[in-house]
C-alpha positions in Angstrom: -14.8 -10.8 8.3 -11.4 -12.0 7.7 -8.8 -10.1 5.8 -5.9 -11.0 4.1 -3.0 -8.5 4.1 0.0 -9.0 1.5 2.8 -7.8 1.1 4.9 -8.2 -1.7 8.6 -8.2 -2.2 11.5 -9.2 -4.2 14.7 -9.9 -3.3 15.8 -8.1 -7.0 15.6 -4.5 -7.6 16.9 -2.8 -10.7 16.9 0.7 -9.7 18.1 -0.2 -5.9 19.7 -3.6 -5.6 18.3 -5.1 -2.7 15.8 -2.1 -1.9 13.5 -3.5 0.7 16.2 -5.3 2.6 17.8 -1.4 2.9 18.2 0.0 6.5 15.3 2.7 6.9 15.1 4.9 10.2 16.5 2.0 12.1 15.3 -1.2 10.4 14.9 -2.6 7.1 12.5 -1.4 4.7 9.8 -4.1 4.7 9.7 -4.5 8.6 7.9 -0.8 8.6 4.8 -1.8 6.6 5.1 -5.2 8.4 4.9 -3.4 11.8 2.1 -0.9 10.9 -0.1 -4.0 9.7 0.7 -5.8 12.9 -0.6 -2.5 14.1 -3.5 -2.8 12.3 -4.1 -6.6 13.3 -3.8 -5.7 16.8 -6.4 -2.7 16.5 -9.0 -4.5 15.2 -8.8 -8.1 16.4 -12.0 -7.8 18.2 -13.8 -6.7 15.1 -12.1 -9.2 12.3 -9.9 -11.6 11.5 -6.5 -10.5 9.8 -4.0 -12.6 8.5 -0.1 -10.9 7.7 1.9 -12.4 5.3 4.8 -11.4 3.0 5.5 -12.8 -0.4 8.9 -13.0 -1.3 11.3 -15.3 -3.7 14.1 -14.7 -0.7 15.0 -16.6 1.6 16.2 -13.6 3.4 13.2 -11.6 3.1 11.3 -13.9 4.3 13.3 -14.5 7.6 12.8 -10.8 8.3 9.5 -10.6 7.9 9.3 -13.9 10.4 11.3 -11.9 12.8 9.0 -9.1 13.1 5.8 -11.1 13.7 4.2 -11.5 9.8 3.7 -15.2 8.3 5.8 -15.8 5.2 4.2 -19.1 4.7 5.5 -20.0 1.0 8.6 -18.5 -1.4 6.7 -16.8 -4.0 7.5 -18.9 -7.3 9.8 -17.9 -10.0 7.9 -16.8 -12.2 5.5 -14.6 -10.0 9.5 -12.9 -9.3 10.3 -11.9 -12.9 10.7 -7.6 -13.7 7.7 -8.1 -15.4 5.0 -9.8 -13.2 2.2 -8.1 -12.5 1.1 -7.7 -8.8 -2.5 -9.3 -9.1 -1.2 -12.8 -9.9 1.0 -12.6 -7.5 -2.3 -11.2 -5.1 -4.1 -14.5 -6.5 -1.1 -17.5 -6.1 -1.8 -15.5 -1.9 -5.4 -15.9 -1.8 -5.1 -19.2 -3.4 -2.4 -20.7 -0.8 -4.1 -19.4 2.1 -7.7 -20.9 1.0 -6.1 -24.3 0.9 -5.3 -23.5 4.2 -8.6 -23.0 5.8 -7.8 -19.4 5.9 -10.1 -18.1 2.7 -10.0 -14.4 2.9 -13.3 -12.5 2.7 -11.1 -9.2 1.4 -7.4 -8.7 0.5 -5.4 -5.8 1.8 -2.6 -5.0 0.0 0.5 -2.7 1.1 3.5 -1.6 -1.0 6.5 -2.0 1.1 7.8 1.1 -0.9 5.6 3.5 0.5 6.7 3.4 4.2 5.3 6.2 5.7 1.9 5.8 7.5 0.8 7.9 10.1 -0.3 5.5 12.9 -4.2 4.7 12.9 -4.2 5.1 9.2 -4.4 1.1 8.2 -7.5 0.6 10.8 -9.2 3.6 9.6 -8.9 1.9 6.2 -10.0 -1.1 6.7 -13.6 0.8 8.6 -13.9 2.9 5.8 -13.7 0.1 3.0 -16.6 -1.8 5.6 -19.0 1.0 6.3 -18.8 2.1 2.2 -19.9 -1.2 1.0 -17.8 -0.8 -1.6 -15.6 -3.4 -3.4 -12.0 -1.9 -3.8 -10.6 0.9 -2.5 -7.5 3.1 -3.3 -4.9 5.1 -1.4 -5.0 8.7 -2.9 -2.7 12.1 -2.2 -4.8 15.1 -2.8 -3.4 17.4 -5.2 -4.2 20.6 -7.2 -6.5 20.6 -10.7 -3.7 22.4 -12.8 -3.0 19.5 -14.4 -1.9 19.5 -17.8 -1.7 16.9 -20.7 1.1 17.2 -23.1 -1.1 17.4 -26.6 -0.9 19.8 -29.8 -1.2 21.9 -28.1 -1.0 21.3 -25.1 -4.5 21.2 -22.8 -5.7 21.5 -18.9 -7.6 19.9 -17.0 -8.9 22.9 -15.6 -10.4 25.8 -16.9 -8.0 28.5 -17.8 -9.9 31.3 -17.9 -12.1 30.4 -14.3 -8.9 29.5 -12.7 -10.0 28.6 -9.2 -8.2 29.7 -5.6 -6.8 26.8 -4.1 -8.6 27.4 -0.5 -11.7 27.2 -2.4 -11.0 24.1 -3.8 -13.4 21.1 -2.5 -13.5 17.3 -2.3 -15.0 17.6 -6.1 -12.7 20.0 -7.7 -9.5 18.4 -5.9 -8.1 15.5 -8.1 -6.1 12.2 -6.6 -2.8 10.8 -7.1 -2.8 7.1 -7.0 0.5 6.6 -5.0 0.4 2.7 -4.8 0.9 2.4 -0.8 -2.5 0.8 -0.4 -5.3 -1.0 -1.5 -8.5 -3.1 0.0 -9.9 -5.4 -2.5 -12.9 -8.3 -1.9 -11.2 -11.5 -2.9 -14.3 -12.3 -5.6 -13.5 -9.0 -7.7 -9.4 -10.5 -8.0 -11.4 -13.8 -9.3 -13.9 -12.1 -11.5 -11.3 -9.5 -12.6 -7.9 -10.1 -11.9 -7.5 -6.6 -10.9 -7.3 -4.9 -8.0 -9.7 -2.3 -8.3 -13.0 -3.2 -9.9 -16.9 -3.2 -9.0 -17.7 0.1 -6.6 -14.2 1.8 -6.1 -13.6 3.9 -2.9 -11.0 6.6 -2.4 -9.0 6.8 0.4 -7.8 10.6 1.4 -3.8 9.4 2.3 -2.1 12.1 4.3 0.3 14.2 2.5 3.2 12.7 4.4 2.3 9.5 3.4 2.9 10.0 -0.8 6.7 9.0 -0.8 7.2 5.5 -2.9 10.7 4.9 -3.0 12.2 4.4 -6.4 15.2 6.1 -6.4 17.9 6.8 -3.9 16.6 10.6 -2.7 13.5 9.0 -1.9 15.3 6.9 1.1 16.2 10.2 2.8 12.9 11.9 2.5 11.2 9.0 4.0 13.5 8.2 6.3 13.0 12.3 7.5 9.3 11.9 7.6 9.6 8.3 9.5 11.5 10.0 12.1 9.1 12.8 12.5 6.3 10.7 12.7 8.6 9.0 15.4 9.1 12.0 17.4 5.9 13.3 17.6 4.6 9.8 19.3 7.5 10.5 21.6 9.4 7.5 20.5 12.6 9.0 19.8 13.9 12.6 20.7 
């Protein structure tokens, strides 16, 4: 099986100019999800074939990801660049490039530069899962609490009020999932069929709950650039 894993950046950012060229925990943004799918590659090279590429419209961006060990084989065009292109096009223009390159993926892996923090084993354990569940998309999810509420007239839960249940007695089931974006395994027919990245028979995929941060605004940089280094201490890396 051979699997595709993208990941997409711009060089623009409105909210934080020049975001994923940002110094992290020692190193630029991107060059952390580029490392944990080189991780990944490395893991399972006996089992498939995984190919590691960034798309980017900068130049710059693209020399980083070169110089820690992912393919940036094209600069993503223009108009796949723009604030308001989606990401599956941009997913597509990928799998397209890479097919005329004798590398056809059978699935597409994508990771969001912006979410950072992986515990280490977490890509390869993705990857078996979205295998052994036959499935045809999977998505990264944070367990949360049911006391979720909806802002109607008047306003209504999406638990029950008067049955309010204990959180230790809260299961799989009664948990519900926050889609945090970080990543996604996708067969490449459902983006062809679709266009979207989840489709067909979706899987979930229980994230840790150290690994919800997506950066979007500045505070975000210092909480995952706390939990990066914890993650880093505990494999003895730093003291």
């Amino acid at each position: 099986m051979r699997i595709l894993c993208v990941i997409p950046v711009r060089g623009g950012s409105k909210g934080i100019p020049r975001k994923n060229l940002k110094p992290i925990a020692g190193k630029p943004l991107v060059a952390w999800t580029v490392d944990q799918a080189l991780e990944a590659k490395a893991a399972l090279a006996e089992e498939f074939d995984m190919d590691v590429i960034v798309s980017t419209d900068d130049p710059e961006l693209a020399q980083i990801a070169i110089d820690y060990g992912a393919e940036a084989p094209f600069i993503r065009p223009a108009h796949l660049a723009n604030d308001t292109a989606a990401t599956e096009p941009v997913i597509e223009h990928a799998i397209e490039f890479m097919t005329a390159d004798g590398r056809r993926p059978d699935a597409v892996m994508l990771l969001q530069a912006t979410s950072p923090v992986r515990i280490p084993g977490t890509l390869e354990r993705a990857v078996r899962q979205f295998v052994d569940s036959g499935a045809d998309s999977m998505v990264g999810v944070i367990p949360i609490g049911p006391f979720i509420w909806a802002a109607t007239e008047p306003p209504t839960a999406q638990y029950e009020v008067m049955n309010r249940p204990r959180r230790q007695d809260l299961t799989r089931e009664t948990y519900r999932y926050r889609e945090n974006g970080s990543m996604y395994i996708t067969k490449t027919e459902i983006y062809e069929k679709y266009h979207n990245r989840l489709a067909g028979r979706i899987e979930l995929f229980m994230l840790d709950d150290i690994e919800g941060v997506d950066i979007d605004v500045m505070i975000d940089f210092s909480v995952a650039e706390h939990q990066l280094q914890e993650i880093l201490r505990k494999e003895g890396r730093i003291a």
